[in-house]
Each structure stands twice: as C-alpha cells, then as structure tokens.
N, C-alpha and C positions, 0 to 999 in steps of 0.2 A: 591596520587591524589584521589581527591573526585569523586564515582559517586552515580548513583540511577540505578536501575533494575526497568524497567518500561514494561506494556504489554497492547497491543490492543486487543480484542481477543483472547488471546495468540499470537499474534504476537510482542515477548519479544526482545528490544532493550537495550543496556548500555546508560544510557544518563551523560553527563558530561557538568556542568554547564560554561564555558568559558568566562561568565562575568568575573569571577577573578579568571581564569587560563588559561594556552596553556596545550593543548596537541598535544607534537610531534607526524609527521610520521603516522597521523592517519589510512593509509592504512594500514599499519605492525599491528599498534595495533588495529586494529578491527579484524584481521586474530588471531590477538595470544588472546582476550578477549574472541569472540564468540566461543573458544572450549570447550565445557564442563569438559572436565578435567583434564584438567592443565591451561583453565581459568576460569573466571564467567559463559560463558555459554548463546549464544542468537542469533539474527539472523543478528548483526551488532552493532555499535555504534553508536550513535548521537551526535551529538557537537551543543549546544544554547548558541550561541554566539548575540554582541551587533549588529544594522542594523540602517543603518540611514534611513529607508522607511519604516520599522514597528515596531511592537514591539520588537521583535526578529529575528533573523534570525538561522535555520537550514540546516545542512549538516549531510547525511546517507549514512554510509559507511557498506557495506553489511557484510557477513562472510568471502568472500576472496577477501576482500579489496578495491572493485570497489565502487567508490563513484555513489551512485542513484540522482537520480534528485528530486523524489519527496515519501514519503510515508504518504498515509493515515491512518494507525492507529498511526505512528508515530508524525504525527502531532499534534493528539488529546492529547496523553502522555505531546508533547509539551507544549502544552495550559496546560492542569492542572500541569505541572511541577511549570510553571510561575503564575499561579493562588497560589496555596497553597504556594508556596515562598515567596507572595505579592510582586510579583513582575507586575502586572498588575495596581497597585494603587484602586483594590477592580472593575475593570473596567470588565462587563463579554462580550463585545464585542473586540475582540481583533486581531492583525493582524500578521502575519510569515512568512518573507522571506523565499522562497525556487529557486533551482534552475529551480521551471517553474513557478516562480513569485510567487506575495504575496496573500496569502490567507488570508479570514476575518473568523474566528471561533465567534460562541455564544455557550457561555458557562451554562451550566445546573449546578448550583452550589447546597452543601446543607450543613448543619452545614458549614458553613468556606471554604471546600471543593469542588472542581469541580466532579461531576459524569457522565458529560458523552459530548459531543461539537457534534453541527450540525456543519459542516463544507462546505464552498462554495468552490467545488473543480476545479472550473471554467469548461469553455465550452468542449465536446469532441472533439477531432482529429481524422475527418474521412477521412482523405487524404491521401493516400496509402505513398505518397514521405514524407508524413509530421510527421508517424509514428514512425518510417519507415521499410515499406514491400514492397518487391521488385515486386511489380503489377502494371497492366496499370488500369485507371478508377476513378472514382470521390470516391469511396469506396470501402469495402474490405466486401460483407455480404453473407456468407452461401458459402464461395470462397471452391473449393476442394482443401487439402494441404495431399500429399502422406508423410507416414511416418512408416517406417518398412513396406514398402510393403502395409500399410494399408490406405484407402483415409477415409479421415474426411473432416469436413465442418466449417470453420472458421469464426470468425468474430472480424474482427481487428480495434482496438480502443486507440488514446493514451488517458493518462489521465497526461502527460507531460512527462510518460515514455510508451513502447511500450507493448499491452496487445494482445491474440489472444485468443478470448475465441472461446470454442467447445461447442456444446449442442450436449446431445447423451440423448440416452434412456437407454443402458444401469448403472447400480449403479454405482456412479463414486466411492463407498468406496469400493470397488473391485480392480479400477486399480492399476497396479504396477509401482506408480508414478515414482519412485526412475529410470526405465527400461525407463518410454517414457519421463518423462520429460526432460531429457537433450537432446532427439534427437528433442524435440521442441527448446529448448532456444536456440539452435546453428545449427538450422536449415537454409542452405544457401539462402532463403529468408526472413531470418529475418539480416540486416548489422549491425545493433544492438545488434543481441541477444534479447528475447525477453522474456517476463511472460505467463503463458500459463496456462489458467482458463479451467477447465472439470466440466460442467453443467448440472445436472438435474434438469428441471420443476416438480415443486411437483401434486399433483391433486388441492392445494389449492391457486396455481398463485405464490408461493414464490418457491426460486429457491436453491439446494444444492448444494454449490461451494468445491471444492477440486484446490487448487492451487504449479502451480510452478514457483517458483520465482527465477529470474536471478541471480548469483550471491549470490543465499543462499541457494538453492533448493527449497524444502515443506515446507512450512513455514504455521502454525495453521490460519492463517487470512492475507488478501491482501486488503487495505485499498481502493487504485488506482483498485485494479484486480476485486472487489465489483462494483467499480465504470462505469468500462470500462464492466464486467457482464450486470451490470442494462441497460445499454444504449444497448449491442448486443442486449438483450432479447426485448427491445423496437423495436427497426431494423427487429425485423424477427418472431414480431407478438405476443409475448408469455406475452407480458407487453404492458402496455400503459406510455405515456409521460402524466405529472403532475399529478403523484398518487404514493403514496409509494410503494417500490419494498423490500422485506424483503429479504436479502441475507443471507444464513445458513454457517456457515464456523466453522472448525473443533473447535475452540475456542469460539465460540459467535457466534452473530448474528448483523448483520448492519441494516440499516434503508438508503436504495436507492432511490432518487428522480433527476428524467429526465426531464428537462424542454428545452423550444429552447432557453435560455440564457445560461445556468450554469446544471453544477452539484451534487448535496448535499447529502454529508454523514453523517448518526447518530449512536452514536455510545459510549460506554462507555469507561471510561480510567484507571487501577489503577498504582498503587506504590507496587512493588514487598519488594523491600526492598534498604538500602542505606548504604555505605562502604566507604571503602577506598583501595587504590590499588598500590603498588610498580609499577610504571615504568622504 
C-alpha cells in the first residue's frame, strides 16, 4: 500500500491517497504505523479520500487510534498533497472536508509546488457545553483548573476539537510535559478529553507554545491548538483581533489571525518522503 510521510511543523502524519485504494481498520493501523520502530513512525495517519462537497475530504486517526475531527497542520500537508499530484486541476483556492466541516485553503505555490496554505479555520467555540468543558457561563477565560494539587488559569476554545490553553510566566521548555499532560487530557472536566496548550508571551507580542495532544501526546506543532492559542491570547489581552499573532512551536512557526468571522492559519507544508507498506 502506497503512502507519503508528510509534516506541518514537525507535526509528521502517514498520509494514504484513497482515491484508488481502502485501507482497512484504520484505527489498528494508525496504532501499528505511528510506532517508530517497528513502524514508519508519526503522530497518526490521514486518509484523502473522494467528497462530494469539496475537493477532498480528510480523516485523522491519531497514535492510538482515536479518530480526530480536525487538524491544522494536517490540512495544509492535505492541500499540497493534492496540489503537487495535480490533483487540484492547477486550481490554488481549494476546499477539504473534515469532520468539523469544509474548509477553503489558498495556496502559496512556487516552481509547480505548493509552499505553504492560509487556511480559513472557521469561527471559534466559546461555549463551555459546545466545547466541551464541564462549566456554567457564556465562556471558559482565565477559569482556575486544580491539577496535581497545582491551580492554573485556563482558557478554553474549540477549533472543532476541544483546546485549554494555560499562559504562565513561567519557561514552558522547562515542563515535564510527558508528567502533566495526561492529567490535563483526562482531566474530569474535560468529557472529551481534551489538547492542552502551555503559553508564554514573548517581550515582542508573539507567543511560545508547547503542546499536548490527545490521543498522541507532545506532538512538535498543533495546527487547531495555534489556533485556539491566538484566540485565548486575544480574550485575555495579550493580542489583538485582526492582526497577526505569530505562534512559536517546537517545529516552526504559524502565522495566527483572529477576526469576529473566522479564523486563519499560515503556515508551511512539506513532503517527508513516499513508500510503500505491507498490510
């Protein structure tokens, strides 16, 4: 079976073209692909399949096996997957089903090639029940959330899946992510589970993210957890709405913009490399 080794940031996916092929059981097999060694090695699999509502449609199945709803650097990989395939018909505005609807990418092409996709990640979710976090009130910002005995100050955002970003003063390349983030992602007021962003404000307004992601741990970049970042930072003063927010993440760097319509992430995408795989 054919795939590609694709990465946002470092936020490295198996992507598997399903126009002209299945792949079974995709839960199993994203569990047995994303192991470094005794598989390829990543943080889940993607499946670009045909859609009858956009260009394509996507499914993200994390490292142990729980299908996601939405990932932004994976989307981008998406796009230039189907770009460089010509599978766009040379077309650099294009659209991808996901499971929190379709998004429109504009693509940054150069020789032939796509380098890098703004992408309309659609509106934020500031509704506690809509996230979902188990609080009363119209939103979730600067909320105390006890954790190891330790209170922090949250702010809770979907971006079609559930994010709780923290800002601290503290160096987030200091914590011992691997220790607190799982008592955030299955923390009893998260019924989801949830991705849980650790923030510093730089002196110069951009912001250094360190992320945990559900269902895959620490993962070098969070496309959505960027996303849901730029919007807290706006909520609780440290950003403004309609102005770029530069978000730092262990892989790269994004390009965040807050408006009261939508969304928008920028962001490069490449091609690791392309195989083939016994299943």
């Amino acid at each position: 079976m054919a795939f590609t080794k694709m990465h946002g940031c470092g936020n490295n996916y198996i992507y598997f073209n399903c126009f002209d092929q299945t792949v079974p059981d995709p839960e199993s097999l994203s569990i047995k692909l994303s192991e470094p060694h005794f598989g390829i090695g990543g943080d889940g699999i993607i499946l670009i399949s045909p859609s009858d509502k956009a260009d394509a449609q996507m499914r993200i199945f994390n490292a142990d096996g729980s299908e996601g709803k939405m990932c932004g650097n994976g989307i981008r990989c998406v796009g230039k997957y189907l770009y460089d395939n010509g599978m766009t018909d040379g077309r650099t505005t294009i659209t991808i089903d996901t499971l929190s609807g379709v998004k429109t990418l504009e693509l940054t092409v150069k020789d032939g090639k796509m380098q890098s996709a703004r992408v309309d990640m659609g509106a934020a979710i500031l509704a506690p029940r809509e996230i979902p976090v188990d609080m009363d009130g119209e939103n979730v910002i600067s909320a105390p959330i006890v954790v190891d005995e330790k209170v922090y100050h949250m702010t809770c955002v979907s971006m079609g899946n559930p994010h709780c970003v923290i800002f601290q003063k503290e160096d987030v390349d200091d914590l011992d992510l691997t220790r607190i983030g799982p008592k955030f992602e299955h923390h009893p007021l998260f019924p989801e589970r949830v991705n849980t962003e650790f923030v510093n404000v730089l002196p110069d307004g951009s912001l250094k993210m360190r992320v945990w992601e559900r269902g895959s741990g620490e993962t070098w970049a969070c496309g959505t957890g960027s996303c849901a970042t730029g919007v807290a930072a706006c909520l609780n003063g440290f950003a403004n709405k309609n102005e770029d927010i530069v978000v730092h993440l262990r892989g790269g760097d994004l390009t965040i913009r807050y408006t009261d319509e939508t969304v928008f992430m920028t962001g490069a995408a490449t091609t690791v490399f392309k195989g083939e795989i016994e299943i």
